[in-house]
N, C-alpha and C positions, 0 to 999 in steps of 0.2 A: 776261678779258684775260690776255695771257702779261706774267709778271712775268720781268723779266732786268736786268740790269746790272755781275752781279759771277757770280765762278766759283759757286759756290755756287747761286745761282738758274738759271744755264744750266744746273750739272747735276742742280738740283732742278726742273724745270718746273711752275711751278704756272698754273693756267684755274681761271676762275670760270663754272659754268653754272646753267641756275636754280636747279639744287635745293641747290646749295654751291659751294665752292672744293674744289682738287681740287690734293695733291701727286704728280705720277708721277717718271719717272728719266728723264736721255739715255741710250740706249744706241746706237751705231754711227752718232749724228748727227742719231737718231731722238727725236723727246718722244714717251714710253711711258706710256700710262695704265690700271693694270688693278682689275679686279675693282671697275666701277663697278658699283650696284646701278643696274637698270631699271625694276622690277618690286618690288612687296613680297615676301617670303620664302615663298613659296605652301604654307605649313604650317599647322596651327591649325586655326582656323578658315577660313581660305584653301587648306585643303587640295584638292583636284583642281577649283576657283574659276577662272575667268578672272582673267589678271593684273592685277594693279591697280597704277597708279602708286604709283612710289616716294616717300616721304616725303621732304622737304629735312633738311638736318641745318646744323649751326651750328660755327663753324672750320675751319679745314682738313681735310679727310680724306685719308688716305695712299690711294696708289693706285699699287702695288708690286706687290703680288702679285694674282694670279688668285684669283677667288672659287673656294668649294667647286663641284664638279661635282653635274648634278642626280644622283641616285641611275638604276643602270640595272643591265642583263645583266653578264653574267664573260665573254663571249669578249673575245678577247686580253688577260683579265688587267682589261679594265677596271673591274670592279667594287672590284680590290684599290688599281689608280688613285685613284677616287675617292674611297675608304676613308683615302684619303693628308691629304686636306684636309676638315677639320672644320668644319660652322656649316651655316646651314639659307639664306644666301645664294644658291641656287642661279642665279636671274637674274641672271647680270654680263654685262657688256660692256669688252670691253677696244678703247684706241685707240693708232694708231701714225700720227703725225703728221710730216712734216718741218719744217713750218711752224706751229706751232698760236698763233693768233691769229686773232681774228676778222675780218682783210683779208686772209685769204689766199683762200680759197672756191677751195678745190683741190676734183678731182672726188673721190668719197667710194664703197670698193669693201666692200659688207658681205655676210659669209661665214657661208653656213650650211653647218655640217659633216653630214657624212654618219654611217652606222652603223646602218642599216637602221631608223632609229626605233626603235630598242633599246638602243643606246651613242653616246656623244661626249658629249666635250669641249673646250670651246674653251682649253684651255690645254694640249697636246698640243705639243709643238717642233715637229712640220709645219706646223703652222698659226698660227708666228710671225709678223707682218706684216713686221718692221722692213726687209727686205731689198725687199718687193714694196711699201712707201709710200717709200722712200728712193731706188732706183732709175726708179722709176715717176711721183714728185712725184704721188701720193696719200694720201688718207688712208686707211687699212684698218682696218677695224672686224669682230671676232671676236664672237661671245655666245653662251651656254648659252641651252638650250631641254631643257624638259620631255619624256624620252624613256620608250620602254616603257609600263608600267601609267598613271604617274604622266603621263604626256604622251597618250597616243592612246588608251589603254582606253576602251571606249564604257562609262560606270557611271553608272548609273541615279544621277537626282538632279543630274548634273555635267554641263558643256555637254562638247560631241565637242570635237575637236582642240586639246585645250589647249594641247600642243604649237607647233600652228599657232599658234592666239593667241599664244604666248609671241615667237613671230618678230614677230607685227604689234606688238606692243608695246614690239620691239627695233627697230624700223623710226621710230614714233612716236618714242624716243628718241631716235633719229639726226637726224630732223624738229628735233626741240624744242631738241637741244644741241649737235648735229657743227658750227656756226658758232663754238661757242666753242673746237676745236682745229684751225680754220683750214679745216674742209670746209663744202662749199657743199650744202643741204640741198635744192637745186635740181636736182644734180648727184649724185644716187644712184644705183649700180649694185648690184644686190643679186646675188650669185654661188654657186654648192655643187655640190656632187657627190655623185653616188648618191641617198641619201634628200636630200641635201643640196641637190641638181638638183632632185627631186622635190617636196622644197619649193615652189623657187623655181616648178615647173611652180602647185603648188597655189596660192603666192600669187597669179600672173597671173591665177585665178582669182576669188580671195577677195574681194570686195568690201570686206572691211574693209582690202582693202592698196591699194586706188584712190588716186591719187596720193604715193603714199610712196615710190615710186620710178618713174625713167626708162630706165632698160634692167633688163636682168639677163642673166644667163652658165645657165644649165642644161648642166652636165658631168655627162654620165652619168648621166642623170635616172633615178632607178628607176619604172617605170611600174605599179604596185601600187595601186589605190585604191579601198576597202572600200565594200561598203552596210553600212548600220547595223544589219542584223542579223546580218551575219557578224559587223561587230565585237562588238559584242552575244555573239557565240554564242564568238568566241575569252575574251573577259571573264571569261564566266563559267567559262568551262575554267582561267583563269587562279587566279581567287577560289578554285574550288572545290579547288585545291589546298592553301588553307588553309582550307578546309575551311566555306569562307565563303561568300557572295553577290555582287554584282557590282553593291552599290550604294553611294551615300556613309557612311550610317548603317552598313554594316559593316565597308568597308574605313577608313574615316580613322583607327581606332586602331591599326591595323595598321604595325609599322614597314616604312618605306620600302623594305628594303633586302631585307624578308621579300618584299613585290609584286614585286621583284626577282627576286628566285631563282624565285619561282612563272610567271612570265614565261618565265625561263630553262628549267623544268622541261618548259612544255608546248609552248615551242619544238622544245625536245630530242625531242618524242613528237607531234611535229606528222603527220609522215607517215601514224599511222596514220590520222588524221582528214582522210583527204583525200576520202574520200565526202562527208563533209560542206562541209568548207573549198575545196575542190579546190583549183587550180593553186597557189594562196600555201601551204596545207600542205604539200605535196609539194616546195617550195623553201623552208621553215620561216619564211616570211613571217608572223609573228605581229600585227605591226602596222603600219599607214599611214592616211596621212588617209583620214578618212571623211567621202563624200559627203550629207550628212547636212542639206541645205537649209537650214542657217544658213549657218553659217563658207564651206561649200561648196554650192551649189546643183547645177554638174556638174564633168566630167571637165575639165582641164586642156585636154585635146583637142577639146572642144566648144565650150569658153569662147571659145578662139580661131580657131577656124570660126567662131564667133558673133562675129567680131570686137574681144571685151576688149582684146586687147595691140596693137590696130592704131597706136595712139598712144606707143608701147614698142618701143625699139630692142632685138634681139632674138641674141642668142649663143647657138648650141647646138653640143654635138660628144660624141664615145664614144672611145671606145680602142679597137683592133682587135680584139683577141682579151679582151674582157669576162670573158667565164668562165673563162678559163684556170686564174688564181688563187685559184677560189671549187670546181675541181674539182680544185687541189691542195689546199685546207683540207678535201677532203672523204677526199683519200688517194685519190682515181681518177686522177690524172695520168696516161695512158697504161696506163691499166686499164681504158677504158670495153668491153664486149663487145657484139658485135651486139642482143643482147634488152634490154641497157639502153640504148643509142644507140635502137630501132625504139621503145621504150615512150615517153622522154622524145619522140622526133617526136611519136609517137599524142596526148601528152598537151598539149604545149607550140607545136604549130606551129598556126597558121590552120586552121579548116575551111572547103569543107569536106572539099580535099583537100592537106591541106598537107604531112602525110606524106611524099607522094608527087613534091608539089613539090619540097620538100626535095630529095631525090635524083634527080628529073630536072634541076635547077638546076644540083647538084653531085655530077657522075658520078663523080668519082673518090675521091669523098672517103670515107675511112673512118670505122671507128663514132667512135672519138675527134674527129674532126674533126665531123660530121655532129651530136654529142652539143652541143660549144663553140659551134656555128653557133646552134642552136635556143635554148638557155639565153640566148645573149649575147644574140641576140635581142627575145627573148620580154621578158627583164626593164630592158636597158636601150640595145641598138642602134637597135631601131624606134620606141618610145616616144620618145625623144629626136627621132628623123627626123621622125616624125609630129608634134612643136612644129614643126617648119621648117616641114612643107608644110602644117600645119593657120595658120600664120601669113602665109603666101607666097597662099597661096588668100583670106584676108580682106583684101588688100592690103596687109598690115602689113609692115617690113622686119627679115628673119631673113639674118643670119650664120652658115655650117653650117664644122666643121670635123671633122678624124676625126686622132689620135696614134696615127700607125703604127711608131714606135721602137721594136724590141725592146731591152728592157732589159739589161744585161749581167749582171747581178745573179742570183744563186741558178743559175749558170749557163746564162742565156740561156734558160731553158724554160718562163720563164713571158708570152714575148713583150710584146706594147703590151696588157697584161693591167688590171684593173679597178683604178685608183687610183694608177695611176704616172704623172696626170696632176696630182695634187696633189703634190709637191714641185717639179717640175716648172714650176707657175704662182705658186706662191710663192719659188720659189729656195732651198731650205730641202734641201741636195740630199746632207747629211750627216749629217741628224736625222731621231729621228723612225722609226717602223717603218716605213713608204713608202720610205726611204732605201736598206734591203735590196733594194730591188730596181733599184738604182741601181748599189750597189758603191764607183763609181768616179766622185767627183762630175765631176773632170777632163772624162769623155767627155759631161756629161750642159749644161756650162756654156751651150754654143753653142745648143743647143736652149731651154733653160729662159732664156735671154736672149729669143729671140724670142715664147715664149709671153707675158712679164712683158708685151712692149711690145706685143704686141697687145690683153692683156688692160686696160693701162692707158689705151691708143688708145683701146677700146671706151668705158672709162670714161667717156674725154675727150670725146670728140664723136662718138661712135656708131660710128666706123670701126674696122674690126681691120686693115683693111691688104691685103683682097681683096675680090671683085664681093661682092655680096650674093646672097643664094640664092631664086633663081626655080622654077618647077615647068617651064619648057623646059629650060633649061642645067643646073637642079640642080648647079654650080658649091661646089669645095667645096675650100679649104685642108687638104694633108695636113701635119702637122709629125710631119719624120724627121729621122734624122742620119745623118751620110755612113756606110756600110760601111768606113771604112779605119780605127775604132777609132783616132783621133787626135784627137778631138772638135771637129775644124771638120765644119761639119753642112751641109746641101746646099741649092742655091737654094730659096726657097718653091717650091712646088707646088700650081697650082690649079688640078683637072682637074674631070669629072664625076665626083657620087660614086660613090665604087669599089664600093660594097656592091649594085650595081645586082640581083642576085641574088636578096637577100634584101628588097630594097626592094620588088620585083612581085610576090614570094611574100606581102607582109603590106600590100600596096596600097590594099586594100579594107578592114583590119581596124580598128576604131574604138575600140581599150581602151577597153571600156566598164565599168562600177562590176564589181567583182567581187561576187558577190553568196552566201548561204548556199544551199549545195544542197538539204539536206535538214533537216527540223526533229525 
């Protein structure tokens, strides 16, 4: 129950859910709950365990701040992040309610972040909720999950995707308690991007996530997903850089943070192992779910040709220029030259003439361009496209969009590039490193107003506010904003998809389980 009647309790909001009471803050209008635990502290003896429900506790518990983040990689600094906040809590869930009381049974939007299954966290300023549940009259629900070693590592003795599991057990949570901050556990939309998408593709899959949710959002799904003995053969590359094995008995004394950097290390030296690893070494793809006939029996893309999500209303979309800002973090911006644009086609396009497709597709295009085409591709334009038609072909209904906004941000060069779709759908348009490439929240307001309300639409009753996506019309919302830089933005737009190009060059291709090439 919400306790209220005096200043004091409005802007202390206190719920009671099974496992306790529960104090969080108002903030912006919003009752804010964080750093609820989900899951027990998966250390100990729970070290690389599937999660196990959280214990109840007895009086009030504050619920202020953000739990510690799980242990991960140092790109962008993360590592020095999480290093910020102490305690082996790493399962939390945070809530942002406008109503929290159990008669309110608002739709309920829960967010799995991205970070290639190597970084994130859910206490990051992009991925505040209060402006996307206040705007929107939903509930928005964030949580940590098991990333890198600790989360995906195949290690002997431990079940695969514990990672994964860590979501289904965030999912369970939502089930068991989001009635007591006024969401309706009937009315789940599970949402994310990049790995974050990729998730959400694996959940649709995962048997253990059958009825825990009624739609979901897949942005930028990364389309990456291991056999068991790649991951297996990345593990033990991992381990062996401390100089260790790739099983329970060797790594659990190992501190967390050490798995970390060893992760980081053979990330960093993935390329040379691309005989063995192929295409995910050669893009430093160190980990992702693994098809592994438990948790996961097949691809994302199978599950729904095979009909799983037919009963699942269905959101999918990318951003134009994907790579863009993945071949500035690489320092090629406008450096790419012929023998590295002809190698990446040889290595990254369809066979078993994709090459060639490539540039009979697009005649004009140069190596940089021909380079951004295949990458965006490969890892997260057609993967994404292929939920839509692999859901549209089982009769299930899928929603397809594509953010063609170039950003104004870092001077306009990094276009509708990978992840300027998350401030954007949160509203979050001044924080946050995603915000760089925004600049200027002003021009971005009109835009990131209409993603909030279509993404809350979806929530609500399965509509975004365009036709749904068939395999005749393949019918597809663009969100742009007007060229006059005055941030009034331009009527919707829903044409066929514009990617038609690269859509007939990967037609026939089935991301299938990535597997070890050589032993």
């Amino acid at each position: 129950m919400t306790v209220a009647g005096d200043d004091a309790s409005r802007s202390r909001p206190e719920v009671r859910t099974r496992a306790g009471a529960l104090r969080g803050s108002r903030e912006g209008g919003v009752a804010v709950f964080r750093g609820i635990p989900f899951a027990e502290p998966p250390v100990g003896a729970l070290r690389f365990a599937a999660p196990r429900a959280v214990r109840g506790w007895s009086g009030v518990r504050e619920a202020v701040a953000y739990g510690p983040p799980p242990p991960q990689g140092g790109h962008f600094g993360m590592d020095a992040l999480a290093g910020k906040t102490a305690g082996e809590d790493w399962l939390t869930v945070n809530v942002w309610s406008p109503d929290p009381g159990p008669g309110a049974a608002l739709p309920v939007l829960v967010w799995i972040q991205g970070g290639a299954y190597t970084i994130g966290m859910s206490g990051l300023p992009e991925y505040d909720g209060g402006r996307l549940a206040r705007d929107g009259g939903v509930v928005v629900v964030t949580f940590n999950y098991r990333v890198g070693l600790e989360g995906f590592g195949q290690i002997e003795g431990a079940p695969a995707n514990r990672g994964l599991l860590d979501q289904i057990a965030a999912l369970e949570w939502v089930r068991d308690h989001i009635g007591a901050f006024g969401g309706d556990p009937d009315k789940v939309t599970v949402f994310g991007q990049s790995a974050g998408g990729g998730s959400v593709a694996a959940l649709l899959a995962a048997p253990g996530a059958a009825g825990l949710f009624g739609r979901a959002v897949a942005q930028s799904a990364q389309g990456t997903f291991f056999s068991p003995e790649l991951a297996a053969d990345i593990a033990g590359a991992c381990a062996a850089e401390l100089g260790s094995r790739a099983t329970v008995a060797d790594l659990c004394e190992v501190a967390p943070h050490r798995l970390a950097a060893a992760g980081d290390a053979v990330g960093t030296g993935a390329a040379r192992r691309g005989a063995r690893w192929g295409r995910p070494a050669l893009r430093s793809v160190t980990f992702s779910p693994v098809v592994d006939g438990a948790a996961l029996s097949v691809t994302p893309w199978q599950a729904l040709a095979d009909g799983a999500g037919r009963d699942i209303d269905l959101l999918v979309g990318h951003t134009r220029h994907e790579q863009r800002l993945l071949t500035a973090l690489d320092g090629l911006l406008g450096q790419v030259g012929e023998d590295v644009a002809a190698d990446a086609l040889r290595t990254f396009a369809p066979d078993p003439d994709g090459a060639r497709a490539y540039r009979d597709a697009y005649p004009g295009a140069g190596p940089d361009e021909l380079y951004e085409l295949v990458l965006s591709d490969w890892l997260f334009r057609m993967p994404t496209l292929h939920l839509a038609e692999a859901q549209a072909a089982a009769g299930g209904r899928v929603h397809v969009y594509e953010l063609t906004w170039q950003a104004p941000g870092m001077d306009g060069v990094l276009g509708a590039c990978h992840g300027l779709d998350v401030p954007l759908v949160f509203g979050n348009l001044d924080r946050g490193q995603p915000a760089a490439l925004i600049e200027d929240a002003s021009r971005a307001e009109g835009l990131s107003a209409d993603m909030r309300a279509a993404w809350t639409a979806f929530a609500a009753d399965g509509d975004p506010g365009w036709p749904a996506y068939d395999r005749d019309r393949r019918l597809v919302r663009l969100f742009d904003a007007s060229p006059t830089g005055t941030g009034a933005h331009a009527s919707p737009t829903v044409t066929a998809y514009p990617e038609e190009r690269s859509r007939l060059i990967w037609r026939n291709h089935t991301f299938p389980v990535l597997p070890l090439l050589s032993s």
